[in-house]
C-alpha atoms as a printed R data frame, in Angstrom:
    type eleno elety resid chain resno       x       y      z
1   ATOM     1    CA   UNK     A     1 -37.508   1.824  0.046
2   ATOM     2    CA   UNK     A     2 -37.045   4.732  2.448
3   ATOM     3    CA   UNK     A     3 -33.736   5.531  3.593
4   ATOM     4    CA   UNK     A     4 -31.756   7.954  5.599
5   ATOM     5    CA   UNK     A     5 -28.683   9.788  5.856
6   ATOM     6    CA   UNK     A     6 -27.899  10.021  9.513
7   ATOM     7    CA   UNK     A     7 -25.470  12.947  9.746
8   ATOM     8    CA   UNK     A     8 -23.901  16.132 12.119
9   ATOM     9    CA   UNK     A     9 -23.647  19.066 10.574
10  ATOM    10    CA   UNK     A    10 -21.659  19.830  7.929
11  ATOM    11    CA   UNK     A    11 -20.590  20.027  4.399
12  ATOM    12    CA   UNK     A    12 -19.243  16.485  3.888
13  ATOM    13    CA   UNK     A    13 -22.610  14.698  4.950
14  ATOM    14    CA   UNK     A    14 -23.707  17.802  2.529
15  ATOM    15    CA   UNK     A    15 -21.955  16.813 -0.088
16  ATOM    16    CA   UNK     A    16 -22.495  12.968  0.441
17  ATOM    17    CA   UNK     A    17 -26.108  13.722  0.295
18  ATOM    18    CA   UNK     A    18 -26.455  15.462 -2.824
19  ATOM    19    CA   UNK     A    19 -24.412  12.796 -4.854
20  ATOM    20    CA   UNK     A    20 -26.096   9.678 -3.397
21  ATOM    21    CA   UNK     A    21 -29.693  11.640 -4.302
22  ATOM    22    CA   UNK     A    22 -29.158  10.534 -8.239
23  ATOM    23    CA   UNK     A    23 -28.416   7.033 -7.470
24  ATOM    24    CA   UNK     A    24 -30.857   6.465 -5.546
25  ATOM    25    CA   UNK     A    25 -34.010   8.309 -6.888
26  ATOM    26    CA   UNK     A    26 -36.520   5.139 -7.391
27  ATOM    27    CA   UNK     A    27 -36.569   5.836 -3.406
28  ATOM    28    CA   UNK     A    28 -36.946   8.004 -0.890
29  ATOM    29    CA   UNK     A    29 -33.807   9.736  0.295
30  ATOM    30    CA   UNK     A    30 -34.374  11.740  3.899
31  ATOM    31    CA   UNK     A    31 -31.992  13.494  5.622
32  ATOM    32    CA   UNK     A    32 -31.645  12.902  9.003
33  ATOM    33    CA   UNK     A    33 -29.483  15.145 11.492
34  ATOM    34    CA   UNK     A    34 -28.274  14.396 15.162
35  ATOM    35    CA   UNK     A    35 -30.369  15.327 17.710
36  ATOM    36    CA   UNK     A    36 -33.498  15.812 15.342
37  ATOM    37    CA   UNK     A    37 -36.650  13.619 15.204
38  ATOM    38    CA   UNK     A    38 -36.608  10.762 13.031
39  ATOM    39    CA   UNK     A    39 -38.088  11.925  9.560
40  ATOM    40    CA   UNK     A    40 -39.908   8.849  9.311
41  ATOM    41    CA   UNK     A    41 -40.674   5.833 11.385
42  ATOM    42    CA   UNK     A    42 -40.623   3.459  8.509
43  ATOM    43    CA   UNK     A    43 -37.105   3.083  7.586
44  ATOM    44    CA   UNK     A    44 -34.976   0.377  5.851
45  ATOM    45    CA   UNK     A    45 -31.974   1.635  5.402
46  ATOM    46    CA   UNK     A    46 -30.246   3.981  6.940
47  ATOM    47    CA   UNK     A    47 -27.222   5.368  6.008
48  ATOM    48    CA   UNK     A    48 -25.064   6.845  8.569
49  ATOM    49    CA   UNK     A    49 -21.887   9.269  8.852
50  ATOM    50    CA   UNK     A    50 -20.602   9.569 12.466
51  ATOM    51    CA   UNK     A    51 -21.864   8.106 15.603
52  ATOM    52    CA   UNK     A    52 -25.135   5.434 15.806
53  ATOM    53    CA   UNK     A    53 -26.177   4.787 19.208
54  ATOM    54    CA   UNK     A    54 -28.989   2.527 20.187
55  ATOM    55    CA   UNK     A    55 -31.710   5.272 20.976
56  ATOM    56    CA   UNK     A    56 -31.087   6.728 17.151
57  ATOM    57    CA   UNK     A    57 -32.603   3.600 15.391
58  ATOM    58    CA   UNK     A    58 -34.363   1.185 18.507
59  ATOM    59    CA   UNK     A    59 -37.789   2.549 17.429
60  ATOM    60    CA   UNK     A    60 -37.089   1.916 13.545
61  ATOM    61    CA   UNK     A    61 -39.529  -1.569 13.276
62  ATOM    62    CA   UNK     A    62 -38.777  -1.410  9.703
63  ATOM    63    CA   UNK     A    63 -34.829  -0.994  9.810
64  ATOM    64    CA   UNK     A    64 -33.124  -3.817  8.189
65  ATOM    65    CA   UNK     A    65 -29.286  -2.373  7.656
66  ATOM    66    CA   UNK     A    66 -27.071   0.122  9.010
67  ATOM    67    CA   UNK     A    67 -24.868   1.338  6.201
68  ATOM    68    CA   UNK     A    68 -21.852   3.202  7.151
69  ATOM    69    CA   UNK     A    69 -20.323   5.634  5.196
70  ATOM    70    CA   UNK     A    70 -16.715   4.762  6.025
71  ATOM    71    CA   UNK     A    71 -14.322   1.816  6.561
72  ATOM    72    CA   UNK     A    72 -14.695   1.982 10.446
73  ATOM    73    CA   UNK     A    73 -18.067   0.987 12.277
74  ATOM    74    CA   UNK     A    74 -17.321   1.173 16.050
75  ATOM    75    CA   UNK     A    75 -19.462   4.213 16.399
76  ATOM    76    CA   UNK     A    76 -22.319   1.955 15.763
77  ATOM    77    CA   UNK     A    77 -23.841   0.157 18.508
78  ATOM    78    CA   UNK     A    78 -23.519  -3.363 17.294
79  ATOM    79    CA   UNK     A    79 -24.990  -5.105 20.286
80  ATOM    80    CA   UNK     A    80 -28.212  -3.435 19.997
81  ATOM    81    CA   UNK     A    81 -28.075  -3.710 15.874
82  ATOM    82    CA   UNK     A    82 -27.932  -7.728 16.838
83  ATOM    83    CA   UNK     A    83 -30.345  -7.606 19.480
84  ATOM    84    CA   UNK     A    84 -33.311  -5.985 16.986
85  ATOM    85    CA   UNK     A    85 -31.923  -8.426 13.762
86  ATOM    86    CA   UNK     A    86 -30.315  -5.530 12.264
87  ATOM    87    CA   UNK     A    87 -27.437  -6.093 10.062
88  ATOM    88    CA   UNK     A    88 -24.707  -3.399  9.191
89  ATOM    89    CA   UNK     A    89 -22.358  -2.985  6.586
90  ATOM    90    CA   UNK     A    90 -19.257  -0.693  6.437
91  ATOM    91    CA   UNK     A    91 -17.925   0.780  3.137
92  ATOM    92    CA   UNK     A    92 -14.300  -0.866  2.789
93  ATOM    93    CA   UNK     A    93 -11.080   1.477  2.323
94  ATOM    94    CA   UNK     A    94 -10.564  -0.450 -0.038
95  ATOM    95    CA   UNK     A    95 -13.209  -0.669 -2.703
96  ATOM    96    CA   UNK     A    96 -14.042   3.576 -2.002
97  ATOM    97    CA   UNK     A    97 -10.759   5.369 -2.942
98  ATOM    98    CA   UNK     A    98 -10.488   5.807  1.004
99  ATOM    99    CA   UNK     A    99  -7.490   3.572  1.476
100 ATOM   100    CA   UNK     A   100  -5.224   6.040 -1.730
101 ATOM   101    CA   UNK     A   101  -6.940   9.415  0.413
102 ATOM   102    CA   UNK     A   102  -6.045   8.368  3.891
103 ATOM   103    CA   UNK     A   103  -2.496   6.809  2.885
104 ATOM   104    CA   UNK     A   104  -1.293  10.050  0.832
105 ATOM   105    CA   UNK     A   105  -2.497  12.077  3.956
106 ATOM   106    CA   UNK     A   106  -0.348  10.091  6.144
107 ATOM   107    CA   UNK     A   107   2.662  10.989  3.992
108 ATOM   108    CA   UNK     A   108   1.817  14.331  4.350
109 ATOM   109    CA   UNK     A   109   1.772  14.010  8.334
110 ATOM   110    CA   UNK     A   110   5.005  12.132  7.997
111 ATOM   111    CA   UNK     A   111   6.511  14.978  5.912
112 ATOM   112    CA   UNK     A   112   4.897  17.351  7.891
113 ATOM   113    CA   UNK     A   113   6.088  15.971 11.096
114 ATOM   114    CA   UNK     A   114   9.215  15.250 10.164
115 ATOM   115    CA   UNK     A   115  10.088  18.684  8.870
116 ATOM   116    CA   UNK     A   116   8.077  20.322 12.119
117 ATOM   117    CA   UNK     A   117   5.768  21.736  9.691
118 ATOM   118    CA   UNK     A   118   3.672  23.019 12.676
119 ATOM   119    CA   UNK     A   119   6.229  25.024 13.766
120 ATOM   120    CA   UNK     A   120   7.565  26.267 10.895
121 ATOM   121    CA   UNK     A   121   3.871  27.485  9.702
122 ATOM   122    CA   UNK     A   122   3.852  29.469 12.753
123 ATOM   123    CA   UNK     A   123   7.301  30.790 12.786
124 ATOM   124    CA   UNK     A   124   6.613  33.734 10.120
125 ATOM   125    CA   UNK     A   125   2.956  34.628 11.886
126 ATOM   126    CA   UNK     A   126   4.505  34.650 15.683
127 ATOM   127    CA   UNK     A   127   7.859  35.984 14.442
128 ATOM   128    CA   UNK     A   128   9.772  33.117 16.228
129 ATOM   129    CA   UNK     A   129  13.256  32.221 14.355
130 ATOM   130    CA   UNK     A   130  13.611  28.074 13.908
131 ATOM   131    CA   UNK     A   131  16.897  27.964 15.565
132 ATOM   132    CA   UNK     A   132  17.263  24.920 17.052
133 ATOM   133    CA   UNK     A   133  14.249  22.505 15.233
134 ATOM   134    CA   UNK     A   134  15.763  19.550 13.384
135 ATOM   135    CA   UNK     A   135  14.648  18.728 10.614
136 ATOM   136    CA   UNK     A   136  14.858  15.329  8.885
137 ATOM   137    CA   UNK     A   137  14.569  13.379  5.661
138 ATOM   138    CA   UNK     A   138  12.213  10.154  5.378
139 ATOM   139    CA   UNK     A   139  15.011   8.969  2.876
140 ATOM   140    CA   UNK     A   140  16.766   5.533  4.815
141 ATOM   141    CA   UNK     A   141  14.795   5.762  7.559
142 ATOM   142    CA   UNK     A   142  12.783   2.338  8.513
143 ATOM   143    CA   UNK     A   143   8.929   2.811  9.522
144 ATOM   144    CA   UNK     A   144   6.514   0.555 11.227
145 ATOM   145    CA   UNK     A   145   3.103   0.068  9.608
146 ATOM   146    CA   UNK     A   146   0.761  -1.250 12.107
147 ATOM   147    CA   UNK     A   147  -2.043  -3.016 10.834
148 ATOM   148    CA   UNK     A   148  -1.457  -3.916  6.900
149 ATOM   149    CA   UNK     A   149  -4.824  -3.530  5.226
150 ATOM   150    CA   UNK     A   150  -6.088  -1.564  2.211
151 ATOM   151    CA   UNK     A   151  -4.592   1.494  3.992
152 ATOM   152    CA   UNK     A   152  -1.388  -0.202  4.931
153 ATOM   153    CA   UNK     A   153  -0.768  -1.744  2.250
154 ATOM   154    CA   UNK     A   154  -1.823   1.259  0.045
155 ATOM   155    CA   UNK     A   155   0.564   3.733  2.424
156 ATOM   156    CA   UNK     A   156   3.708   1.112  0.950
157 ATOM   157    CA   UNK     A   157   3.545   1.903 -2.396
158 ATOM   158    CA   UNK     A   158   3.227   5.422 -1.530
159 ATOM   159    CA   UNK     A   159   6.401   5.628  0.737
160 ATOM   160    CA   UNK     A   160   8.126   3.447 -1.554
161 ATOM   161    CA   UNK     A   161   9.798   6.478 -3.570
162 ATOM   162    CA   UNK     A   162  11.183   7.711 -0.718
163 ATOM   163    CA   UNK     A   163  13.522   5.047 -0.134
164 ATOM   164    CA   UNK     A   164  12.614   3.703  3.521
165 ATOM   165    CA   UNK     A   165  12.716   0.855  4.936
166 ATOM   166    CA   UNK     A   166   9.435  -0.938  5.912
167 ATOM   167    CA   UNK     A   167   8.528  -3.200  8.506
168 ATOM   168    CA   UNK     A   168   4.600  -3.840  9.630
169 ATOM   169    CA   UNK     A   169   2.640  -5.821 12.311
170 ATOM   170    CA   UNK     A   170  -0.926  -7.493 11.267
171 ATOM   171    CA   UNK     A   171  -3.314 -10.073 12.858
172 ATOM   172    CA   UNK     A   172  -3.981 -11.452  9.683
173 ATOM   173    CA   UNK     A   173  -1.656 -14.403  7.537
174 ATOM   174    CA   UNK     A   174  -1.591 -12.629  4.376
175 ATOM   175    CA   UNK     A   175   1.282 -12.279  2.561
176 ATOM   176    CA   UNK     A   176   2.908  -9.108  3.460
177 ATOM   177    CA   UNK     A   177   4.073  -6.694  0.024
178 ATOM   178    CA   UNK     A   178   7.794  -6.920 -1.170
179 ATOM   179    CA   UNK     A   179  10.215  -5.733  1.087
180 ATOM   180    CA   UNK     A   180   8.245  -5.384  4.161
181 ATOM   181    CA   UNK     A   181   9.250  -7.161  7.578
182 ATOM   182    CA   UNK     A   182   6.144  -8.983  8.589
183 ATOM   183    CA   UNK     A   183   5.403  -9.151 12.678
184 ATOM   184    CA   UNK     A   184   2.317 -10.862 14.022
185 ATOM   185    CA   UNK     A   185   0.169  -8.530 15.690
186 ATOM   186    CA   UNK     A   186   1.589 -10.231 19.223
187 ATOM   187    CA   UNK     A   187   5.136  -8.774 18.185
188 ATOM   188    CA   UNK     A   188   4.141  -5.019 18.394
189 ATOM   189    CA   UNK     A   189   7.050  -4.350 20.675
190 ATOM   190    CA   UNK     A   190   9.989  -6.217 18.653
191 ATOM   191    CA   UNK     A   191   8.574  -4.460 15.681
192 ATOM   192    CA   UNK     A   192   8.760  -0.889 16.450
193 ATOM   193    CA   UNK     A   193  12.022  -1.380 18.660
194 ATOM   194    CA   UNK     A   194  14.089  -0.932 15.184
195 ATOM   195    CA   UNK     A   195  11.919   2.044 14.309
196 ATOM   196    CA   UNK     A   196  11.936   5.446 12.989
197 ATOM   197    CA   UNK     A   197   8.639   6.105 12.379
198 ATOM   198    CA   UNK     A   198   5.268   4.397 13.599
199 ATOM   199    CA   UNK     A   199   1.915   4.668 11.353
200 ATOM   200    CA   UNK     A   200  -1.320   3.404 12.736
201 ATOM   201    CA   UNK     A   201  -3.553   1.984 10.644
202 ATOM   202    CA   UNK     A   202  -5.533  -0.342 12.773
203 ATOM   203    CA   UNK     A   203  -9.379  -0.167 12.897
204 ATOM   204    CA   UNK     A   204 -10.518   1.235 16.372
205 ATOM   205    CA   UNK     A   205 -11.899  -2.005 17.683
206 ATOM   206    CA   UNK     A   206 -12.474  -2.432 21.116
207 ATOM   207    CA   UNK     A   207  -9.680  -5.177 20.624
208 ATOM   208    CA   UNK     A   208  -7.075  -2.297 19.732
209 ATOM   209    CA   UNK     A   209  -8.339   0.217 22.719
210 ATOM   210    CA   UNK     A   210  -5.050   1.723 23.688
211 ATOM   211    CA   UNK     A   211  -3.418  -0.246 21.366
212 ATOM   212    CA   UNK     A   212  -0.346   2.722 21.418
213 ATOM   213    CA   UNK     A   213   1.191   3.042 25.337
214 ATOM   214    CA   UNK     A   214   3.988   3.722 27.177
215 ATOM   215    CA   UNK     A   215   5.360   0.440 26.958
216 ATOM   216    CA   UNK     A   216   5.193   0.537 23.095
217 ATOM   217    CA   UNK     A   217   6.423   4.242 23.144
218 ATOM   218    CA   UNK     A   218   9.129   3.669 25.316
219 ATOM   219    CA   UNK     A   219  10.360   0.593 22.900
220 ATOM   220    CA   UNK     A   220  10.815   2.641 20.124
221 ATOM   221    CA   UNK     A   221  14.538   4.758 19.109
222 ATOM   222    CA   UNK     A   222  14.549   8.110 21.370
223 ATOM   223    CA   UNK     A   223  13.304  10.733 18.932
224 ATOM   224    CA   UNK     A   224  11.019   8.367 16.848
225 ATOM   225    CA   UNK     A   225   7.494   9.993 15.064
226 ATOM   226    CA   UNK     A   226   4.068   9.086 15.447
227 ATOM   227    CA   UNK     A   227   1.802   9.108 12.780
228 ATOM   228    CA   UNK     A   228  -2.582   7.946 13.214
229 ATOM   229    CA   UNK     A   229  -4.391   8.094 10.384
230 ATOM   230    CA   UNK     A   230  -6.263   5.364 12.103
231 ATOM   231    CA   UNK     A   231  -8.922   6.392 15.585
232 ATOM   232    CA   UNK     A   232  -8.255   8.281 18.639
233 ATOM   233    CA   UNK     A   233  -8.908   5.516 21.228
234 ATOM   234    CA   UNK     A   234  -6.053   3.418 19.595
235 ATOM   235    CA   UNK     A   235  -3.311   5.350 21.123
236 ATOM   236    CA   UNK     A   236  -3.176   6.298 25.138
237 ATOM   237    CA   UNK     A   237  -2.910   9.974 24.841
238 ATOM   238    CA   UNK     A   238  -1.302  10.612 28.516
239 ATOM   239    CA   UNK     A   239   0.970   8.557 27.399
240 ATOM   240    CA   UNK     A   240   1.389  10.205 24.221
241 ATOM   241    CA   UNK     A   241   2.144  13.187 26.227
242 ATOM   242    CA   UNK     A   242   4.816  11.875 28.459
243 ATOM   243    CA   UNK     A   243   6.584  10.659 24.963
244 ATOM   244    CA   UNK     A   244   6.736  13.978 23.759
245 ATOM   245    CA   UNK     A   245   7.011  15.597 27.134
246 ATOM   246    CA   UNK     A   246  10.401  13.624 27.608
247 ATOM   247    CA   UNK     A   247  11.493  13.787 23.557
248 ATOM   248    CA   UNK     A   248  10.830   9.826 23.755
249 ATOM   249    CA   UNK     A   249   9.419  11.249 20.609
250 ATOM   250    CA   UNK     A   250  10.224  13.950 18.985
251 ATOM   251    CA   UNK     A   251   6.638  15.004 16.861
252 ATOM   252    CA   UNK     A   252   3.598  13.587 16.270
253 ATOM   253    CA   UNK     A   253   1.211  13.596 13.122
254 ATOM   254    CA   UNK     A   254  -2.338  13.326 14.442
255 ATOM   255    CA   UNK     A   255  -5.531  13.098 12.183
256 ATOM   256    CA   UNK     A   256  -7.729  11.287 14.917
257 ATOM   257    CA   UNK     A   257  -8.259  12.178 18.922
258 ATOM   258    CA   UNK     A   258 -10.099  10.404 20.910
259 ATOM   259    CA   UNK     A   259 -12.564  13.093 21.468
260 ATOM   260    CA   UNK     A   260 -13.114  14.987 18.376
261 ATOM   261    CA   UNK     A   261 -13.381  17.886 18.142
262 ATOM   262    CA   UNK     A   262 -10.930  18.357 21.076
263 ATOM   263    CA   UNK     A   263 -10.912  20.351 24.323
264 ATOM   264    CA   UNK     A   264  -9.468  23.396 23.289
265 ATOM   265    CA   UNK     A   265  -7.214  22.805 26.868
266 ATOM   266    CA   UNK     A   266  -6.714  19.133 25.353
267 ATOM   267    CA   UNK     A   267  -3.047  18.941 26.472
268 ATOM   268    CA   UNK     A   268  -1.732  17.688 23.010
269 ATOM   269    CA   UNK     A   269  -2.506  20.744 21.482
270 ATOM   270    CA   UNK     A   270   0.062  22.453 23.398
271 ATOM   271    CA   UNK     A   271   2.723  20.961 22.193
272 ATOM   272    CA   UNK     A   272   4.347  22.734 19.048
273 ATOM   273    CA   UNK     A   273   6.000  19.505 17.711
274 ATOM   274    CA   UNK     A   274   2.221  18.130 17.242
275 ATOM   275    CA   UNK     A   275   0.475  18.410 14.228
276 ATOM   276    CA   UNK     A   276  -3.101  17.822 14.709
277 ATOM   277    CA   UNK     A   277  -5.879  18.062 11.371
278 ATOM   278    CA   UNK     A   278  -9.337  17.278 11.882
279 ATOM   279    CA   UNK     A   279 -10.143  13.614 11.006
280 ATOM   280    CA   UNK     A   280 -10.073  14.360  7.263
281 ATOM   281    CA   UNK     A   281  -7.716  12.356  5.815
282 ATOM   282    CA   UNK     A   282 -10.308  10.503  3.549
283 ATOM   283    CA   UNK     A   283 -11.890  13.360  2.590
284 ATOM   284    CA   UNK     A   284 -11.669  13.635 -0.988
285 ATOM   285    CA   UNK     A   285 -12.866  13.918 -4.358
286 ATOM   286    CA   UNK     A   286 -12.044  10.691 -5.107
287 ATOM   287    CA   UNK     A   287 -13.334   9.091 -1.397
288 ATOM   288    CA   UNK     A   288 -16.760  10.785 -1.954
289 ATOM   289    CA   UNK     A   289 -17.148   9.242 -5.428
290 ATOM   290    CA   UNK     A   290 -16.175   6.459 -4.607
291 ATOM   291    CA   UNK     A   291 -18.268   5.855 -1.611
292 ATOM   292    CA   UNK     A   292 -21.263   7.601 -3.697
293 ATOM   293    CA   UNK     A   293 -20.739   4.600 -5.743
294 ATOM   294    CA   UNK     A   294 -20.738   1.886 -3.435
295 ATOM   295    CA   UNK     A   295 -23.942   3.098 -1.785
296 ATOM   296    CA   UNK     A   296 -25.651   2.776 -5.154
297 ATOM   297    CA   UNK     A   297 -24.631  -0.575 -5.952
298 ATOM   298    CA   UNK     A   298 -25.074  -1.596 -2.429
299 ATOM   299    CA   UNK     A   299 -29.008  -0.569 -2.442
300 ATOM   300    CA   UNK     A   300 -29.519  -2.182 -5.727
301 ATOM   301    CA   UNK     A   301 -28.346  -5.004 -4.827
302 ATOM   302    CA   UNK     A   302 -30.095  -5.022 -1.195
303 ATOM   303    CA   UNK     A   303 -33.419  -4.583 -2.996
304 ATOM   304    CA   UNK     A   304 -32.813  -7.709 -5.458
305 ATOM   305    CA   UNK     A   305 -32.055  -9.731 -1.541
306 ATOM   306    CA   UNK     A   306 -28.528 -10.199 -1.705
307 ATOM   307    CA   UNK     A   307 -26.278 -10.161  1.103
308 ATOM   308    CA   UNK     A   308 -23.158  -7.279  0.404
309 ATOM   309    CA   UNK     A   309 -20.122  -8.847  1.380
310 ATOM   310    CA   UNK     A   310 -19.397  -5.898  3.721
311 ATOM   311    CA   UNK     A   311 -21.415  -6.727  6.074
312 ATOM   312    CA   UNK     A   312 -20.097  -6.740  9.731
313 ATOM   313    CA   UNK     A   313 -22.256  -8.786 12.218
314 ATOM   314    CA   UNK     A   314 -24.541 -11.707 12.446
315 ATOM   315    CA   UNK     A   315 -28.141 -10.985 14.547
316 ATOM   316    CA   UNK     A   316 -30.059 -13.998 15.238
317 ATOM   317    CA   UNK     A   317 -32.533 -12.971 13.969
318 ATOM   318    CA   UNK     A   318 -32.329 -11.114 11.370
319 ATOM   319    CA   UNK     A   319 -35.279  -8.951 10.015
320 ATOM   320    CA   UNK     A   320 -34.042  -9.301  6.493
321 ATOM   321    CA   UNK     A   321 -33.200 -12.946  4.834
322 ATOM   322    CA   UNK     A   322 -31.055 -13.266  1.835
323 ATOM   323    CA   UNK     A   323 -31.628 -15.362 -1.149
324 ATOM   324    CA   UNK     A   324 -28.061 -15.753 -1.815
325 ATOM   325    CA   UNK     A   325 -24.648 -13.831 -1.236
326 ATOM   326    CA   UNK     A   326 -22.400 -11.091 -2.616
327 ATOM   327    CA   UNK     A   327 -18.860 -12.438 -3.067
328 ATOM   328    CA   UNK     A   328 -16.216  -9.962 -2.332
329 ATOM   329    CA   UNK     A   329 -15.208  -9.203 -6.539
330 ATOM   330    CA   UNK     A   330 -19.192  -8.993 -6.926
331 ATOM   331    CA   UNK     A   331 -19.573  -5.767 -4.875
332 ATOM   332    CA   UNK     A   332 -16.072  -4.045 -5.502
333 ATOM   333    CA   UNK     A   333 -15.798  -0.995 -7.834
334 ATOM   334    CA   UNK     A   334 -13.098   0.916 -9.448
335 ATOM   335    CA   UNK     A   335 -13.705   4.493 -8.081
């Protein structure tokens, strides 16, 4: 088969690149980087990290699956994928060592956050004293995990240890872990009303689009934290501003925007109780083996014509036909 890594620049697509390679070598591997010509017009698979729009794969006859390199898939087009039979697959939190990389970064943000670590990192280079910043301990506190998936679920165990309190909102009847306060998705606002600290970890659906707003904000104690480890567009950023404008909240732990990289006159970066990293809390040694991995299995198991269990959407028509399916344990590795 040929396949492609669709990819900006940059050292993770790099990286992703040369460990795939291996796996993969009874085919042909291209590399494929935004805003360059196709490399070939006979692909079958192509691989993608970052954005997919409709004009990067329309005039790919032979495409048969979109496979992206991370749990979230809203960058691809999915109307178009249906319209031209093309099915994609994501690579679940889960199953890639994703859901452990993003959910220790988002301690880190709360830490961070809650001990103004943006400030303080500052403080020696500017020569400004800390007078006046309060500092806090996660230890008692109660914090609001929306959206209880792999990374939800995963970010639990971590904060565990620390001795909070948990509650959590999901859309989904699962049975929440020990301990945790279970709201339906509907009950966002009677969830965070009791809460410290708020963690996103929602996909960024069109069906969460500003997700986080005032009327959420202003729900929650004066002085709460924010924490996204989740996408950008979930959270209404003016009205992220006006929370910390106003000390609604007091900092904010931000690994996603919703344009990334930002405006450098991007209003939330001017506020010294925000700290902002660039979208790479699941980037990791153990992420990128992991999702190395998954690829591999996933392509073998493609060419023998079964259907992964990742899989996202249902075309019509679909240029590819399965002889039978993946079930979820078949296609689920230990990274």
């Amino acid at each position: 088969m040929i396949i492609a890594l669709s990819h900006a620049p940059g050292t993770h697509a790099q990286q992703l690149f040369r460990g795939i390679a291996p796996l993969l070598a009874p085919h042909e591997l291209l590399s494929w980087q935004a805003g360059a010509p196709a490399p070939a017009q006979d692909i079958q698979i192509l691989l993608s990290v970052g954005a997919v729009p409709r004009e990067r794969f329309e005039s790919q006859a032979q495409l048969e699956l979109i496979q992206t390199l991370s749990a979230g898939y809203e960058s691809v087009d999915l109307a178009a994928a249906d319209e031209l039979g093309i099915w994609v697959s994501n690579a679940p939190a889960g199953e890639t060592g994703n859901a452990t990389s993003v959910a220790e970064f988002a301690v880190l943000l709360l830490i961070g956050a809650s001990r103004q670590l943006a400030v303080a990192l500052n403080a020696d280079r500017d020569g400004t004293p800390m007078v006046g910043v309060s500092n806090r301990a996660l230890s008692g506190k109660t914090v609001c995990i929306v959206g209880l998936g792999s990374v939800g679920r995963c970010l639990v165990e971590h904060l565990r240890p620390f001795g909070m309190r948990f509650l959590a909102t999901d859309h989904g009847a699962h049975e929440p872990p020990s301990g945790v306060t279970l709201y339906k998705s509907n009950e966002l606002k009677a969830a965070v009303a009791a809460a410290d600290y708020l963690v996103i970890c929602v996909p960024g659906s069109k069906a969460n689009e500003n997700l986080i707003d005032a009327a959420v904000l202003n729900t929650m104690k004066r002085g709460a934290i924010l924490v996204n480890v989740a996408r950008g567009n979930v959270v209404n950023e003016a009205d992220l501003c006006a929370a910390l404008a106003s000390g609604q909240l007091a900092a904010v732990g931000l690994d996603v925007l919703r344009h990334e990289p930002p405006n450098p006159a991007d209003p939330l970066l001017g506020f010294p109780q925000a700290l902002i990293t660039p979208h790479i809390a699941g980037d990791t040694d153990l992420s990128l083996a992991g999702t190395i991995r998954f690829v591999g299995h996933l392509v073998a198991a493609w060419g023998r014509g079964l259907k992964p269990a990742s899989i996202v959407n249902q075309p019509s028509k679909p240029r590819k036909i399965f002889a039978t399916a993946i079930t979820a344990n078949e296609l689920v590795f230990t990274p």
